[in-house]
N, C-alpha and C positions, 0 to 999 in steps of 0.2 A: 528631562523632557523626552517622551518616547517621539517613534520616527515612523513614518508611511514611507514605505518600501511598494515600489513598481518596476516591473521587468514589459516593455513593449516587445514582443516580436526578436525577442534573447537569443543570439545563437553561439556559438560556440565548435569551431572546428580546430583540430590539430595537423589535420592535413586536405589538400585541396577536397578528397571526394566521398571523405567519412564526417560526419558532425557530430559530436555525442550530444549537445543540446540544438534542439531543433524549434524555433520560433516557439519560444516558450512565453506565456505572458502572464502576470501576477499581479494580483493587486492587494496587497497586506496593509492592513488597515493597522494605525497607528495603537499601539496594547494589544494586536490580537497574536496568539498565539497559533502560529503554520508550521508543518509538518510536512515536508517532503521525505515522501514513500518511494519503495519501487527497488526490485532486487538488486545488485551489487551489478556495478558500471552500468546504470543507467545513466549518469548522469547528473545525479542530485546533489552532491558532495561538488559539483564542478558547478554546479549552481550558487552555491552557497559561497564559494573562494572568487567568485565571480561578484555577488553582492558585496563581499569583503576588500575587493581589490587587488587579492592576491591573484587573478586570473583576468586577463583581459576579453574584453569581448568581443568578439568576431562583427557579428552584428544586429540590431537591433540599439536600446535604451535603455539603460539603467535611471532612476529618477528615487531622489531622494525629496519628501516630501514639494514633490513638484520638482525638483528642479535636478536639470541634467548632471547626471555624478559619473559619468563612464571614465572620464579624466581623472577624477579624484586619485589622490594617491591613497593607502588604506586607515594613515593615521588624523585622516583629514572627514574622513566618515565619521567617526564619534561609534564604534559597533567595537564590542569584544567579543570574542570567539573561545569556544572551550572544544577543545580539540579531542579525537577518540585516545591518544596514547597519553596525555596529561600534560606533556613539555611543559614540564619544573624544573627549572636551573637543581641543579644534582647539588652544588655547592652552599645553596642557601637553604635558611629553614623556610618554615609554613610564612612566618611572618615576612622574610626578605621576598620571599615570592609572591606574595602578595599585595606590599607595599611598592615593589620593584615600579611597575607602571605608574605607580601615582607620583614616585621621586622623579622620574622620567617626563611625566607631563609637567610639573608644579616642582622643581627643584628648588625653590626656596621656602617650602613647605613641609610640614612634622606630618608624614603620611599614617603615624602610629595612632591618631583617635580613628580613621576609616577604617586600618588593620582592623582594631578591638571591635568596633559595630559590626563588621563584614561576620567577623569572626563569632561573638556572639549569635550574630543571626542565622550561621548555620551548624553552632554548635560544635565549636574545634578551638576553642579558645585554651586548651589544654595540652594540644597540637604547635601551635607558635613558635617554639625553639625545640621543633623535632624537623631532622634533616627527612628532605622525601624518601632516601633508602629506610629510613624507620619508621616508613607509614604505610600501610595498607593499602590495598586499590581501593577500597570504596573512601580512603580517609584521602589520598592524592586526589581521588576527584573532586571531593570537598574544597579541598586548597586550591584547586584547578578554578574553580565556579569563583569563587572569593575571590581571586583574584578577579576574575571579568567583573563579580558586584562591584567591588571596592571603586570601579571607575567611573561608577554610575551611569553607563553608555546610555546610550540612545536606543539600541536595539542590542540583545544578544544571537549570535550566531552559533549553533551548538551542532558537530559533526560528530554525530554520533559517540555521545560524552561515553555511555553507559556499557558499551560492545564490549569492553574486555574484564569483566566482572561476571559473580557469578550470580544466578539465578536470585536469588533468595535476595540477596541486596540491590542487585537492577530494581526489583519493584519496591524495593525501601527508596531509593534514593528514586525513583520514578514521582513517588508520591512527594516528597522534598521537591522535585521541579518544580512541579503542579502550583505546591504552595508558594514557593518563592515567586514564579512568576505572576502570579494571581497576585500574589501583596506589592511587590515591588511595580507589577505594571507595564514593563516593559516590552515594545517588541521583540519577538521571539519567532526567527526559525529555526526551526531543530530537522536535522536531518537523520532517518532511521531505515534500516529495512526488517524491521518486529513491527508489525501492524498491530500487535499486543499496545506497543509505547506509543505510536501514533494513533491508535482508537481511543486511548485514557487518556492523553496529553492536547491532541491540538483540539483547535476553535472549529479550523477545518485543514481538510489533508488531502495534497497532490498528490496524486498517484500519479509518476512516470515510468514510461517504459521505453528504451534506446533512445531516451533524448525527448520524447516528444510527452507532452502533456494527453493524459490518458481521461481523468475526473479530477474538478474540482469544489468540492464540498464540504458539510459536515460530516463526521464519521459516524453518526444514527444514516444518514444519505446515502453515502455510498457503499455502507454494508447494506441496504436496503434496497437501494435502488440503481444497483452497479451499469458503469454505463455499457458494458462492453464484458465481452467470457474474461478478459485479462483481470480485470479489475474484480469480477465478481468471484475468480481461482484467487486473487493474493489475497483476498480478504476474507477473513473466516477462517476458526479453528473449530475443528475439523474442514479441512479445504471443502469447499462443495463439489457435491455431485454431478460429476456433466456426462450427461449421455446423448448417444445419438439417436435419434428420432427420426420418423414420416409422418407429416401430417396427413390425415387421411379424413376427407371431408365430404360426405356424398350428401346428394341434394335429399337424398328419403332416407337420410339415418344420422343418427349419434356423430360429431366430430370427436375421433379421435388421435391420440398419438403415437405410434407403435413404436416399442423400444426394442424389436428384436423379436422373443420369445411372447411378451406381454405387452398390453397395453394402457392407455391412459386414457380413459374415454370422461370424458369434459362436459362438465353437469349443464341440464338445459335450466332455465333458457339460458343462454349462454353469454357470458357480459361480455361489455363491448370491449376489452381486449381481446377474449377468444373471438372472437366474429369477424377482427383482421387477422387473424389468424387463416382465413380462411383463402386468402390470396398464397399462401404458402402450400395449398394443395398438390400431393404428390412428391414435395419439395424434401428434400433432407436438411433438418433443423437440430440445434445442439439445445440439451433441455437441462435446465441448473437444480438443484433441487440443495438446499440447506439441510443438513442434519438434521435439523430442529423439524424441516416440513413435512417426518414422515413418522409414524409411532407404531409400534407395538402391538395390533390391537385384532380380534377378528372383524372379519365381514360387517357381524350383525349389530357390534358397538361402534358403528362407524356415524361423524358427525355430518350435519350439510356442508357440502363443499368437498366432503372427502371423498376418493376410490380406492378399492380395494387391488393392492397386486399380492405376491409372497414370493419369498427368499430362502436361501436355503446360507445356514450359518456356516460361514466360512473362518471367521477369527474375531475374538472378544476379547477386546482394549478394556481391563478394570482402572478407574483413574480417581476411583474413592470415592468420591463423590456422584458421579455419572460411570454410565460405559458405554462405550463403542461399539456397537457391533458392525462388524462386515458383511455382508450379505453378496450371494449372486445372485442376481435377481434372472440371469439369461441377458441382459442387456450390453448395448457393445458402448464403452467407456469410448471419450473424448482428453485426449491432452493437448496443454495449453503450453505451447514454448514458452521459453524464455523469462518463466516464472525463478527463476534460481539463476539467469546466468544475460548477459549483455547482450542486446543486440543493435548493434550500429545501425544506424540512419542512411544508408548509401545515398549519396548523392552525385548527378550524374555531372561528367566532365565538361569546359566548358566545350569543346570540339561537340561531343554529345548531345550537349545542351541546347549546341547552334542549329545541329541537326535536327532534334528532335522538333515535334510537333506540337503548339498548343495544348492540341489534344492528350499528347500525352504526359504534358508539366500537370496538366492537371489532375492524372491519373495517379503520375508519380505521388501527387500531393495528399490526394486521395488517401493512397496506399501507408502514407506516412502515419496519418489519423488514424484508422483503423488500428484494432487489437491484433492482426497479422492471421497469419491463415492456425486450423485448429488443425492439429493432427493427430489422426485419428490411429487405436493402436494396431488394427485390424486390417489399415489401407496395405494396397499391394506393395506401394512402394517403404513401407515401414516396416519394422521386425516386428511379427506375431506374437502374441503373449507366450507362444510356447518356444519360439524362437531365442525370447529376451534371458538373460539368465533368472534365476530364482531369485538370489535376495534385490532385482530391480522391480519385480514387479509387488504392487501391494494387491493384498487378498480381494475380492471380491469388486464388485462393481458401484455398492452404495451400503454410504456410511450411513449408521442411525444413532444418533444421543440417545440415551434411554436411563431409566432408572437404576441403581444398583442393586435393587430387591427382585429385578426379573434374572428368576435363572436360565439363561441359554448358553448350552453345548455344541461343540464343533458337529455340521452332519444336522441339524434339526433344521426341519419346513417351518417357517413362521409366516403368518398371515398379516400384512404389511397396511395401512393404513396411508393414502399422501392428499396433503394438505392443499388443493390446487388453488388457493388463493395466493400460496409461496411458492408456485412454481414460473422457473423462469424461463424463455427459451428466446436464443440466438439464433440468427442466422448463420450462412455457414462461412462467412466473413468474423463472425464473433461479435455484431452487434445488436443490439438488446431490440426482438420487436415485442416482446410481451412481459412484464408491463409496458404496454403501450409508451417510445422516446416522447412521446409531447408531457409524460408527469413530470420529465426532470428536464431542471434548468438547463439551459447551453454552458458549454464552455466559458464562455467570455463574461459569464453573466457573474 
């Protein structure tokens, strides 16, 4: 029997005035498979020990198909967990570790026909009287999983099974999840921070940042239609392009977007996302741009919808198949904190709290939502590109995917094509006015 799994309004603190989960809410539908995203001490991993029981909850509701579970103790949930480092009892084989739990629930029961099934179905039946120091990382994780199938749970909870393996077999054994969960059926949240195994794995996937729920969707969704500069920087290989902008919108001319040196000037008649655009006049805007949204191309082979800017080659990534190039286009780059490293939820104290104002819990609250301010690398208050040392900064200002039959040299003017139907731009809060927020669902929805 799989299990619907809901978090109302989740929170999670360790001490009175930091939370690292912040009124988080969920609603996992019974076999669907979720995917909590989001860099290292966000918070997701403390979500998921919170669903399992191993973490208590500060405040909010936990709900187990319907019904209140925040008491539960965790062997009363019916959920197995596969943990990032394997915990295999060291003294038993494949097979004691995996029948271990089923002697433990059913002690008067032969747990050796689920062993053999488990085992068979993930192909380690060869494995069974091999101690875990005689097994592999990708072969321990095996043993790892088998043990959570073997118990037939209700839901699995998986904390980043795949982290400490290598390249080649994370995406062997990635595709084995896929399948197993897809047959078996069960729910599944899986906790990651490779948006690689979150984009091929979940149904749909939360992107968190410092505790607070940032987007939740499909992953066609939110690589598509990111809500926010946070979520639109984690997601995508090659990161996207974010630069700073002015929109410059005169009543007798062309709407365009100046990047600096060059511009983006925005085909007429102009759809009704550029045309709110237009309230942004004079205003300073962050612009997103995909790899994929810009090609190669001159002037005169240019499609509708496209504008013409050029670059000057700065550094070219070969990756076999595709290549990178780096370009400067003249434009002044955007960085997005917090993409690689934690940032706590501060909340204020209760002395603070009495004092403060309405007006300002709500600001507070505000401020919790939002993707958090962008910083830019050019501002006074920040180290200058020529300030920062050399191997921090990466070349050039905009990446381009391209093919691996075009030959470009460091030092070469290239004449740049961008696709303005795949162009994004934020505000300078980091949340998404174009495409237009009414395409995508709410949060809650």
């Amino acid at each position: 029997m799989t299990r619907a799994i809901s978090l109302h309004d989740v929170s999670k603190a360790y001490t009175r005035d930091v939370r690292v989960v912040d009124r988080l809410s969920l609603d996992i539908a019974p076999g669907e498979f979720l995917v909590l995203l989001g860099p290292s001490g966000c918070g997701k991993s403390t979500v998921l020990r919170m669903i399992a029981g191993l973490e208590e909850i500060t405040e909010g509701q936990l709900l187990l198909d319907g019904e209140y579970a925040n008491d539960l103790i965790p062997s009363e949930r019916d959920m197995a967990m596969v943990f990032q480092n394997f915990a295999l009892y060291p003294n038993m084989t494949s097979r004691g570790n995996i029948g271990f739990p089923l002697r433990i629930e059913a002690p008067g029961e032969d747990p050796a026909p689920r062993v053999d099934a488990t085992a068979r179905m993930l192909g380690i039946e060869d494995l069974l009287d091999r101690l875990p120091g005689q097994l592999s990382g990708g072969e321990r994780q095996r043993v790892a999983m088998g043990r959570a199938i073997a118990r037939h749970p209700s839901a699995f909870l998986m904390d980043e099974p795949l982290s400490n393996l290598d390249a080649k077999l994370r995406n062997h054994l990635r595709a084995e999840i896929a399948a197993l969960t897809r047959q078996l059926g069960v729910t599944t949240v899986y906790v990651t921070h490779d948006q690689t195994e979150a984009m091929s794995l979940g149904d749909r996937v939360a992107v968190l940042r410092g505790g607070v729920l940032q987007q939740l969707d499909t992953p066609r969704t939110v690589y598509a239609l990111p809500r926010n500069v946070f979520v639109a920087a984690f997601i995508g290989t090659p990161r996207i392009n974010l630069l700073r902008g002015i929109v410059r919108a005169p009543l007798d001319g062309a709407m365009t977007i100046s990047l600096g040196k060059q511009y983006l000037r925005l085909p007429e008649p102009l759809s009704l996302d550029h045309q709110l655009l237009r309230v942004q006049q004079g205003r300073e805007v962050i612009v997103g741009l995909r790899s994929e949204a810009v090609r190669i191309a001159k002037p005169a082979a240019a499609r509708p919808g496209e504008v013409a800017i050029s670059g000057l080659v700065e550094h070219v990534e070969f990756q076999g198949h595709e290549i990178l190039v780096h370009f400067n286009t003249g434009s002044r780059p955007a960085v997005v904190p917090d993409l690689e490293a934690p940032r706590p939820t501060a909340r204020p104290n209760r002395r603070r709290r009495r004092e403060g104002t309405v007006l300002d819990r709500f600001r507070d609250r505000a401020g919790a939502l939002r993707a958090g301010p962008v910083v830019v690398l050019d501002d006074p208050a920040e180290p200058t590109p020529e300030a920062a040392p050399a191997e921090a900064r990466l070349p050039g200002d905009l990446v381009v995917r391209t093919t691996p039959d075009i030959d470009l040299r460091r030092g070469m003017h290239v004449p740049l094509l961008v696709d303005i139907a795949h162009l994004f731009v934020f505000d300078q809060h980091g949340e998404r006015i174009c495409p237009t927020p009414a395409r995508l669902p709410d949060l809650d929805e």
